[in-house]
N, C-alpha and C positions, 0 to 999 in steps of 0.2 A: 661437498655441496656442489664442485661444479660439473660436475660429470651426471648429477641430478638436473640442476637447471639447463645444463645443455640438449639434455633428453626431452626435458620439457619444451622449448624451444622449437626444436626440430619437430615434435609433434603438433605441432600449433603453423608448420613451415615458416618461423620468425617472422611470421604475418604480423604487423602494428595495430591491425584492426581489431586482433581477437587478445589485444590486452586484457581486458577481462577476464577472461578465460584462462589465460597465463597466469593472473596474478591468483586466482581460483587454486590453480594445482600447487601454483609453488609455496601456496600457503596450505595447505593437503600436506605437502612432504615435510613442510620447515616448523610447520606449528605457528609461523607468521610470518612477514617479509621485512629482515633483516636489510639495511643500506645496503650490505654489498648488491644481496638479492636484487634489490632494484637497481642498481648496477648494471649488474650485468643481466639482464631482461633488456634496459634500456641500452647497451651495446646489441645486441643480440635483434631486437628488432628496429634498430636504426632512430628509437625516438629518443628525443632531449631527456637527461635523466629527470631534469624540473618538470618533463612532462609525464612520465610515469609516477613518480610521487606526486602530481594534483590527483592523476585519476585512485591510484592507492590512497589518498587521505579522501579523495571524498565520500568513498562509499563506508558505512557503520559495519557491514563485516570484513573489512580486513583490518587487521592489526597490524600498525608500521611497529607496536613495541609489544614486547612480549605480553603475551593474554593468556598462560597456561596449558596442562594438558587438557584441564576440566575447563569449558567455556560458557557457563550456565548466564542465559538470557531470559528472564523472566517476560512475557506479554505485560504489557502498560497500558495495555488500551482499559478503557472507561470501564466496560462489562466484567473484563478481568479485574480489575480494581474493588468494582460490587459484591466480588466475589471472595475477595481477600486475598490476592495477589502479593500488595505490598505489605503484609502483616508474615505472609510467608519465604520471600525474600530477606525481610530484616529477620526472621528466625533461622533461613539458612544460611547468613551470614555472620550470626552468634555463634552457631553451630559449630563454623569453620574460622573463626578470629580474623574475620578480615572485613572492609570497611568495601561497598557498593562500588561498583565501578575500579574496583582496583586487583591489584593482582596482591595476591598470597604471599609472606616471606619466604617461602620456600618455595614459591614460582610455583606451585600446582594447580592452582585455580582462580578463575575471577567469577565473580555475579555480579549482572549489571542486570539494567531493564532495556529492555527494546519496545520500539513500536508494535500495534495489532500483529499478532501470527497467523491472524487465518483459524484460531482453533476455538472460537468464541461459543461456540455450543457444548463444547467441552471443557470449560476453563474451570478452578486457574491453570494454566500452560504453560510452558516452558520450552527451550531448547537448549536441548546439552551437545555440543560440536556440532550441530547443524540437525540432529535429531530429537524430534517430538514430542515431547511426554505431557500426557493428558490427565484432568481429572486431579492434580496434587492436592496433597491434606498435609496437616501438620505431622501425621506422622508418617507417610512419604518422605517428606523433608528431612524427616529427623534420619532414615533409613539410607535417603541418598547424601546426607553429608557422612553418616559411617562409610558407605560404600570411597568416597572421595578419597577421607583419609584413608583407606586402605589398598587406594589406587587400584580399583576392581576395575577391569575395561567395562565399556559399555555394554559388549556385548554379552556379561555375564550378569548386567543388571535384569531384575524381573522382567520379561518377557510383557507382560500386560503393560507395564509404566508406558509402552510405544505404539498401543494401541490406538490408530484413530479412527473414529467409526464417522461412514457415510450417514448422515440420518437426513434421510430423504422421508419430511412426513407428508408430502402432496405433490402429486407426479400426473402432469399431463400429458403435450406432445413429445417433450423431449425426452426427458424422464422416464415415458410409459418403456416399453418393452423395448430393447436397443434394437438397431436393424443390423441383419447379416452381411459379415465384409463381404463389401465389393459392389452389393445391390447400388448404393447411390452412385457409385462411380458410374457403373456400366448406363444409369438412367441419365448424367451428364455426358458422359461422351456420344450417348446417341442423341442429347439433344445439341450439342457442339457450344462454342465457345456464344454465339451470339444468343442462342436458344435459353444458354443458361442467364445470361442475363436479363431476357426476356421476363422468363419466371420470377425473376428478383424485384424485377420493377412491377411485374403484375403484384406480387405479395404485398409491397408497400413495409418492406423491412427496414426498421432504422438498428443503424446503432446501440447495443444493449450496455454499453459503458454508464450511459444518463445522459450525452446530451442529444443523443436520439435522429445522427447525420441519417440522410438515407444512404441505406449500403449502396443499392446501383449506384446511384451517381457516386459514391466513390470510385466503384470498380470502373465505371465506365471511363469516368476522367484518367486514370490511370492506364486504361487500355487503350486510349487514345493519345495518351501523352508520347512524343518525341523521346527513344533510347533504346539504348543497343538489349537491355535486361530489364526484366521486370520482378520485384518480389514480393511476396506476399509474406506479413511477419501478425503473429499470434500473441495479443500481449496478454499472458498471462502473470499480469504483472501488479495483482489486485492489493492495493497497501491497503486503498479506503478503510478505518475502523470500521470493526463490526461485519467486513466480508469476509466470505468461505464460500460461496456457489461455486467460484472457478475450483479449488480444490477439490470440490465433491465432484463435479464435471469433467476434470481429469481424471478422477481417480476409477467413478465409475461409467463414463462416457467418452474415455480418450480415444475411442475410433470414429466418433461422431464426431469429432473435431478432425481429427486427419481428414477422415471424409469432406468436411467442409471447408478445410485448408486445398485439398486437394481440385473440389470444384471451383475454388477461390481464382487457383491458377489455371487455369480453363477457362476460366472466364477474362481474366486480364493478359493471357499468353506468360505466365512466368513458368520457371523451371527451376527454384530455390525459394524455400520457405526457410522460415525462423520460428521457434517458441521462445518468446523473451519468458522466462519461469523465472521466479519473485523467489529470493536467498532462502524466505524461510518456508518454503516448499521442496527444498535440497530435500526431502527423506522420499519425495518423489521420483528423483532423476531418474535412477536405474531402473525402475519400472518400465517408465515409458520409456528410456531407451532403447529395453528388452522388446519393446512392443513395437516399435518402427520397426526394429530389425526381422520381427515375427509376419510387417506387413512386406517390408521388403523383399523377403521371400517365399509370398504368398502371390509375388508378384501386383501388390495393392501399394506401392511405391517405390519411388526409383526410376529407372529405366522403363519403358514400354511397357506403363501401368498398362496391365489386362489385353497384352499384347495389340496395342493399340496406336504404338506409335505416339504415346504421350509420353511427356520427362516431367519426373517433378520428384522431388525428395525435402526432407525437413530433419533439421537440425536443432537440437536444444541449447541454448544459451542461456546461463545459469546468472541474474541478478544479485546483486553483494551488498540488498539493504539500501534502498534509497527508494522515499514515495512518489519523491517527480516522476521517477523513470514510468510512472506510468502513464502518463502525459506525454503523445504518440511519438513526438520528435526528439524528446529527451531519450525515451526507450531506444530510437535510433544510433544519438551519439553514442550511447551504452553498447550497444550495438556493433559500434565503429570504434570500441575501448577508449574511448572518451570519458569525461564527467557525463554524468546526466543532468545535463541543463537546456531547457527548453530554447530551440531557436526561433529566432525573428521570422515568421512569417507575415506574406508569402514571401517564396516559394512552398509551396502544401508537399506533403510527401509523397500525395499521390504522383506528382512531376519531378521532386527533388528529394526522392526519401534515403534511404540504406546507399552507400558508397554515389550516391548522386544520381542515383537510378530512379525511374519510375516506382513507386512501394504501397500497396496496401498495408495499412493497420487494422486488425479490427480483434476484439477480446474473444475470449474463448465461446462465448455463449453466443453472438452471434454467427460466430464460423458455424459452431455444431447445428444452427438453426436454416443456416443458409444450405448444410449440406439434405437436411429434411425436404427442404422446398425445392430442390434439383428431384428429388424424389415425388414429392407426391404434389407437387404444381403449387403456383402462383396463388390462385385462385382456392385452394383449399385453405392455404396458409391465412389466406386475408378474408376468408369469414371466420376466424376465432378474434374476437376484444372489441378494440372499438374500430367507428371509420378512419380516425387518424394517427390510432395505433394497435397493430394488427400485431397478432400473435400472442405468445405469451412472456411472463416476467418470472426468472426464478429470483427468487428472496433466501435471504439470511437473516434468518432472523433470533436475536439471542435477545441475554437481558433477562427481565422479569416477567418469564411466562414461562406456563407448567412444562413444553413441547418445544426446547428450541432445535433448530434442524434450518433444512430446505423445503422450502414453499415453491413448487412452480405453480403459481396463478394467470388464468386470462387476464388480459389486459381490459378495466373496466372495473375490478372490483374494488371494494371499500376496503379502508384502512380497518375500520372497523371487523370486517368479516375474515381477514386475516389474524387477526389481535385474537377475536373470539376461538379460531380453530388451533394456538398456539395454546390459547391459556392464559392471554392476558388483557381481559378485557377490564382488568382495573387500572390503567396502566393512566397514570399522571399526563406522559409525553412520552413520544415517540420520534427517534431522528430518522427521517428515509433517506438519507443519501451520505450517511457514514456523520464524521465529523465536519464534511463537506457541504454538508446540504442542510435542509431548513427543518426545523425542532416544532412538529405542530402539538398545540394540546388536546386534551379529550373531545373539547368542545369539535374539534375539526375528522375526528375519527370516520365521518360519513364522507369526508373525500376517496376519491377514485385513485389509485394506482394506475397510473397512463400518462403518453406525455405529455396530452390537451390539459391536464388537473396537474397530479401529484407522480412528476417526473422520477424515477429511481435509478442507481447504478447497480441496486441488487441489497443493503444495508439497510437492517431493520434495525433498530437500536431502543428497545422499550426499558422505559424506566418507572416503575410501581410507585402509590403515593407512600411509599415509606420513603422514600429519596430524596437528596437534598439536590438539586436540581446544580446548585451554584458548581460543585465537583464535576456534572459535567463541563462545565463552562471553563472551569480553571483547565482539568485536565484536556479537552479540546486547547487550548491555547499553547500549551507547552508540547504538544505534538506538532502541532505548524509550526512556533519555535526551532524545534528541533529539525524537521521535515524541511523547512526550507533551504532551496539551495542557493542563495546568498547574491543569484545574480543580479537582481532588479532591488532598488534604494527601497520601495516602499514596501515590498514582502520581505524583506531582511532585516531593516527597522522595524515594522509593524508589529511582526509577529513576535520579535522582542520586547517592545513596548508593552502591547497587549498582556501577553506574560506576566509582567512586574508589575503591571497593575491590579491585576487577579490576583497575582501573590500579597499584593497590598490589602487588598479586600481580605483576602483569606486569613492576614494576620490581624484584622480588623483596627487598620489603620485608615480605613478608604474615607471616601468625599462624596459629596453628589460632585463634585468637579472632575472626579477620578470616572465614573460614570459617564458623563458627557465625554472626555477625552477617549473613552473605547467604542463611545458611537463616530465620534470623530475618526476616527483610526478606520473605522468600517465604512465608513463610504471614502473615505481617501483611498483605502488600498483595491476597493472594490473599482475605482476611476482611474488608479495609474499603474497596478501592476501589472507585469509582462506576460503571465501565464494564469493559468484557470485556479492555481494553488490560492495564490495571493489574491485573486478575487476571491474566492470562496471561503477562505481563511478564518473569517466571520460570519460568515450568515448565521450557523446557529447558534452561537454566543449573543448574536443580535436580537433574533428572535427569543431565547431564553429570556433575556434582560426586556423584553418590550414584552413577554406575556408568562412571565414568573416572576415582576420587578422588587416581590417584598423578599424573595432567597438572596435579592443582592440590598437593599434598603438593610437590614437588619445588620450587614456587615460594617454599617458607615459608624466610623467613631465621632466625626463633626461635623457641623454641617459646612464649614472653613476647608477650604483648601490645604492639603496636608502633603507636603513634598515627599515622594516615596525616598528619597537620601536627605539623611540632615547634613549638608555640607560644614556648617559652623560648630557641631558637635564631631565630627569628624577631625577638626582641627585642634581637640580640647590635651590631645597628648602634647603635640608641637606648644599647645599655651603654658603647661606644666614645664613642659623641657626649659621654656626658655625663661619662666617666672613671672610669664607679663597674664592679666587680668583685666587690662583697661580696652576701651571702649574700642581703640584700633589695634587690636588683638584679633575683635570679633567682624564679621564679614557688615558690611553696611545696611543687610536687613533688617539684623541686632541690636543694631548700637541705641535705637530708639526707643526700645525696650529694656534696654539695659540702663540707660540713661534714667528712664521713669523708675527702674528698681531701684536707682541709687538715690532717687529724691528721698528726704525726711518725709 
């Protein structure tokens, strides 16, 4: 093992920063990260060993204890669930005698659930060692737990199970016909670094994550910021439930993003890009790898892009499972092989981003959109949608509708007119901004897509009136839960709180008092938490509950306040142990009640 990890090491040059990435291979070679392992990592790049084990436990793919040869993660997201997800999980672990989340008595396998995969048009989904598989049925399942116990590699399983298809069902500017490497470049470096920013601010381009900054003025602040470096980083880092644009955008658009990472640094003067790519998009890496390297020596990165006396090159930095890190500054510490925990701003990244340097952030679908408008102007870009959001929006959209897939729509059109070209114009509710964002019902279908109306990060999320609306609410709740990263009191309680209350509901223990206390919770954590997570954490559990209020009414058992722990029933073994029955035995909310039971 140590003539492994020393090799590992060395090829990382015992950089601290690119922990990450270390803890990535040496969980590649070891099957997981072993104490010593972090050990000697933590000798090796000079960090506290307690600080290498925060960064290894915080992230959901790595394993500090053993997790098997077989690593099966089922999707948990809500649409997966619609779909029968957890009905085939608990079959494939009858299958294989072992209990959820845990590892196999022979050490060969675990099945657990994870957060959204990105493969929601395709579900139910899964990931076996960090690879794909689309489309399961029960008798998949039944096939891949023979294949388990027979210890088949993967690579001998059916060939179709790793299929994932682009389904791109509406394709406008982006989307339409890709463009020939190299054209956007050679249209930005004859327009130069100020030219291109020019065209940015003529377009009137925000932000295509949801909250819709304008990109000049990022790029600008950043090119004007104080520092020796500047970087531009790519977050494709999409957890939001119910997203896939960024995957299909890689998968079939990843020169339209170089390209657009490429103008990115031309406009702010950098010379080092990053693609933060999200753990469970690993069946991606070596593609795009393959494909730098293909621009690289096409002379379309690197060194003296297009003989021009430009520098600029990008690197992929592989994500290990965490939805903060998509929250710009968090993605950074990740970045910096840190936890991913969003920091105190200001300082903004664009003055204080990656190693302390000036940094742009911005997702995939803006980069690729920005390298468009280097290409064919400002001014083209911003007559497509509205006045005060110009271009267009791709969508994911899954759920209950006959066509799910990729939507790119102008910016302007109806929720309504989207629903109708999917398939699901029956559709109860709909969430447009993942688990993140706000639950409208039918009645609001006629709202616009834009960010004057009805803001998007890309997350279509339709739910047909056969649904019980409450499932989404519980399962949104246990994804924040889980999701958050524990730094700020009122997102780390909250979304615990939230949870047990919904679980309360769901065992049909609830209260209208239990009711008020998750509206309670939603404007508390909406007023004091640190980061966009813990505000957004509720809105549409809020919404759900203010405009679907009888899916949660019908769960209440009294109309009385009902403590989700019986404390005094919890003590009933201690009253047996010690033979005592009387009055102070019982905790002092009892005793009055107990008192009246004992009258004649």
């Amino acid at each position: 093992m140590t003539a492994t990890l020393e090799a590992i090491l060395d090829r990382h040059a015992r950089q601290a920063h690119r922990l990450v990435q270390i803890l990535h291979d040496v969980q590649d070679a070891l099957g997981w990260l072993p104490p010593e392992a972090l050990a000697a990592v933590a000798r090796g790049t000079g960090w506290p060993l307690a600080r290498v084990q925060g960064t290894a436990n915080f992230y959901s793919f790595f394993h500090t204890q053993p997790a098997g040869e077989y690593r099966v993660r089922f999707s948990d997201n809500i649409t997966d669930r619609m779909a029968g997800s957890a009905e085939l999980m608990a079959q494939l672990c009858r299958q294989l005698w072992l209990e959820p989340g845990k590892l196999s008595e022979d050490g060969l396998v675990s099945v657990d659930a994870t957060s959204c995969t990105g493969l929601c048009d395709q579900g139910p989904d899964l990931l076996v060692n960090g690879r794909a598989v689309t489309r399961m049925t029960p008798q998949r399942v039944d096939e891949m737990a023979g294949l388990i116990r027979e210890r088949v590699p993967l690579d001998a399983w059916p060939a179709d199970w790793f299929v994932v298809e682009d389904r791109i069902c509406r394709r406008e500017l982006l989307l339409d016909d890709p463009v020939a490497p190299g054209k956007v470049l050679r249209a930005a470096l004859s327009h130069g670094a100020e030219g291109v920013l020019g065209e940015i601010l003529r377009s009137g381009l925000r932000g295509r994550g949801g909250a819709g900054f304008s990109t000049h003025a990022k790029w600008r602040a950043c090119r004007d910021a104080p520092g020796q470096t500047r970087y531009v980083v790519c977050n494709a880092d999409e957890g939001e439930p119910g997203t896939f644009k960024d995957r299909v955008l890689l998968s079939s658009r990843f020169d339209a993003l170089i390209d657009g990472m490429c103008v990115a640094a031309l406009a702010v003067g950098a010379s080092q890009g990053f693609i933060y790519l999200r753990a469970e998009y690993r069946f991606l890496l070596e593609r795009l790898r393959r494909r730098l390297s293909q621009r690289r020596a096409a002379g379309l990165l690197g060194r003296n892009i297009l003989g021009k006396g430009f520098d600029f090159d990008i690197e992929i930095h592989l994500g290990a499972g965490a939805y903060i890190c998509g929250e710009e500054s968090a993605l950074i510490e990740s970045l910096e092989g840190k936890p991913g925990k969003p920091r105190i701003r200001p300082p903004f990244p664009v003055t204080h981003g990656y190693m302390g340097q000036p940094t742009i952030v911005n997702n995939v679908e803006t980069l690729a959109l920005a390298g468009l408008i280097a290409l064919r102007g400002g001014e083209w870009f911003r007559g497509i949608g509205t006045p005060a959001s110009s271009g267009t929006k791709v969508l994911s959209v899954s759920g209950d509708v006959a066509r799910p897939g990729i939507y790119e729509v102008p910016f302007g059109v109806t929720l309504a007119e989207v629903l109708a070209e999917a398939g699901g114009s029956d559709a109860q509710a709909v969430t447009t901004a993942g688990a993140a964002g706000p639950c409208l019902a039918a009645s609001e279908f006629d709202r616009r897509i834009c960010f004057e109306d009805v803001a998007t990060g890309g997350s279509i999320m339709v739910f047909g009136p056969q649904r019980d609306l409450f499932d989404v609410a519980h399962n949104f709740a246990h994804f924040f839960q889980h999701e958050s990263c524990g730094f700020c009191t009122p997102c780390r309680v909250g979304t615990s709180v939230n949870a047990r209350l919904l679980d309360k509901l769901a065992n049909g223990r609830g209260s209208p008092y239990d009711l008020d206390e998750i509206r309670r919770m939603h404007h508390l954590m909406q007023g004091a938490s640190h980061c966009g997570l813990g505000n957004t954490a509720t809105v549409a559990i809020a919404d759900l509950m203010d405009k679907f209020p009888a899916t949660f009414q019908r769960r209440l058992a009294t109309p009385d306040y009902e403590p989700a722990f019986d404390l005094d029933a919890a003590l009933s073994q201690a009253r047996q142990l010690t033979g005592r029955s009387d009055a102070g035995a019982h905790l002092q909310s009892n005793q009055a009640a107990m008192a009246r039971e004992a009258r004649p």
